[in-house]
N, C-alpha and C positions, 0 to 999 in steps of 0.2 A: 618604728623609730630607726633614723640612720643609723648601721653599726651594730644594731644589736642582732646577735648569733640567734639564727632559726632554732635551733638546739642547745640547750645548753650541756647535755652531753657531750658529743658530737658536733661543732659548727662546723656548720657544711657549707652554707651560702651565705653570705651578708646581705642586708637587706639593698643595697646598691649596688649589686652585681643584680638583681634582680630587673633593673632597667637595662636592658639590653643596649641602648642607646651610647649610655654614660658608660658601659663597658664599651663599645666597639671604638667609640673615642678614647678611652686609654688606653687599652690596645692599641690602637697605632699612634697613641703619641710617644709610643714607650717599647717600640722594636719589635711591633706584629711581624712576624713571615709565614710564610709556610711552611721555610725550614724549621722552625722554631717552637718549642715545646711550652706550655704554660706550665708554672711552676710556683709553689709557694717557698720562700725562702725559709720560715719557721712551721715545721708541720706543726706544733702545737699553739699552733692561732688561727686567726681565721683570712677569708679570704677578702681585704683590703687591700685599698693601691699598695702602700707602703711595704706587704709581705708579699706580694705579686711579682711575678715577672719573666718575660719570656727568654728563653734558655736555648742554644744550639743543641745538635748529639753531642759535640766532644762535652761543653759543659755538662747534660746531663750525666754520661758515662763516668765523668770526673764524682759527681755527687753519688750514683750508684756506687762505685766503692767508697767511699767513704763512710759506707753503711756497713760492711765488711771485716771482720775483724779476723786477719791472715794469722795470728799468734799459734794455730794448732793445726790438725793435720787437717780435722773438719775447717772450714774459712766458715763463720756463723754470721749468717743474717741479725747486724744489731737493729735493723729498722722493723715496721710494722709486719707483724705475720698473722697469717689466718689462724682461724683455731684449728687448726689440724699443724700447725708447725709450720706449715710454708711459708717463705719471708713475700712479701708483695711490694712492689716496685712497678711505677708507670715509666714505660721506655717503647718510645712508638706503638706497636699494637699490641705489645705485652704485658703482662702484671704480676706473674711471678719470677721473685727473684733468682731461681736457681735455672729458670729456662733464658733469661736476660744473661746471667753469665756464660749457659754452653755461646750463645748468640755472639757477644762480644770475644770470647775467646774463639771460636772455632768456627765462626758464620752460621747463615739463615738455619734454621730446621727444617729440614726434606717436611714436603704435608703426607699426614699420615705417620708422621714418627711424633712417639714420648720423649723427654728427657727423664731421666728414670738414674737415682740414687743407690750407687757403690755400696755407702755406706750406711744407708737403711735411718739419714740424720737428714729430716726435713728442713731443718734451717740452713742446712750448710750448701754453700756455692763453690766449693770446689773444683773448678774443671776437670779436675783429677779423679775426680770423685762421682762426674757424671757419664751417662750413655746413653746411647737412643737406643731406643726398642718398638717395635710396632704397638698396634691397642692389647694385640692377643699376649705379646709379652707384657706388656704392663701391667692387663689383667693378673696373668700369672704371679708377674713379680709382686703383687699388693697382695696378694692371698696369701702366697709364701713369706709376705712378713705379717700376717694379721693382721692385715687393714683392709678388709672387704667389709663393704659394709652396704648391707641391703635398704636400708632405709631411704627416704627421699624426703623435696623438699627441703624447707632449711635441717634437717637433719644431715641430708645428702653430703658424703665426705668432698665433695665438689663444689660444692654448694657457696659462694660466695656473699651474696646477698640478701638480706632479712627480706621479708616481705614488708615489713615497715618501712626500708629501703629503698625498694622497687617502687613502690607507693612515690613519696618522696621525690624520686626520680622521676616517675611521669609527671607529677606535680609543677614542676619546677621546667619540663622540659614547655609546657604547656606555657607557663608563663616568658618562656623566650630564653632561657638562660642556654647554654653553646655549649654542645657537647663536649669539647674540650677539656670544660671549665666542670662538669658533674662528673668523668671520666677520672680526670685527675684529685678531685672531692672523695670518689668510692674507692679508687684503685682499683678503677675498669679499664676498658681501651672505649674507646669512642664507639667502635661496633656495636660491642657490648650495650652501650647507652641507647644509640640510635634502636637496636631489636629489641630494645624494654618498651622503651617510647612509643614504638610502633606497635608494640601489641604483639609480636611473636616468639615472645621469651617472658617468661612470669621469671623466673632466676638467672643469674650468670651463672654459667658452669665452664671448667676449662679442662 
């Protein structure tokens, strides 16, 4: 049926974003670019023309703080966060929120470095409050605050993605829907999508 949510937990795709077709024509009837980011206007709905739409950086950047709440010295991620605390946000090839703010305030992250928390408070975006550190310091800093965690899989403190998810995702890639469009659904980056689909990644880790 048109409209009705794959999930009712969860709507992740509408059954008309499923025809590839009738998405790539509203897409460009409705400000495709390259520049330009897909975006739902109300995250608590689903994905229809009406709550669609695509978005520049400045817009996006505008929406990432508005998630944000400056009142204390922590700045606290008010939008979705992982179960480990970290806030998650899609902004180009990132998806969590406190490494989007070093990004926006301070530019790119050297490859090879963490953004790694001051104040030992996973939801907060601080700038003030963040630093990079290599893996070997990040290792460290996670131990030294009791967050080592040897398990894996969806237990994995990294671990983003259910395996009901990943499923899901290949599911859907299978049927033609645009990485973009499941990216922005999970609160992956596109990469992310593309090495599920492909078969070289069973989980997102970041």
């Amino acid at each position: 049926m048109i409209g009705q949510a794959r999930s009712k937990k969860r709507p992740i795709i509408f059954d008309e974003w499923l025809n590839v077709r009738i998405f790539v024509e509203w897409a460009i009837a409705n400000g495709f670019t390259e520049e330009r980011t897909f975006n739902r206007i109300d995250k608590s709905k689903g994905f229809v023309p009406d709550n669609c739409q695509w978005i520049s950086d400045v817009e996006r950047e505008q929406a990432f703080w508005r998630c944000v709440d400056k009142t204390h010295a922590c700045w606290q991620w008010n939008g979705h966060r992982l179960k480990k605390g970290y806030g998650q946000f899609y902004y180009k090839k990132e998806s969590l929120a406190h490494r989007i703010s070093w990004i926006l305030t301070n530019g790119s992250i050297p490859d090879g470095l963490y953004v790694l928390h001051k104040c030992d408070n996973p939801p907060c975006v601080n700038p003030d409050h963040l630093f990079l550190g290599t893996q070997s310091q990040n290792l460290a800093d996670m131990v030294a605050k009791g967050r080592d965690d040897p398990s894996y899989g969806e237990n994995h403190f990294r671990c983003k993605l259910s395996l009901k998810q990943v499923k899901q995702i290949r599911q859907l890639r299978e049927l033609g829907t645009l990485q973009s469009v499941l990216a922005e659904s999970f609160g992956v980056t596109a990469a992310h999508i593309s090495r599920i689909a492909g078969g070289t990644r069973r989980q997102v880790e970041r």
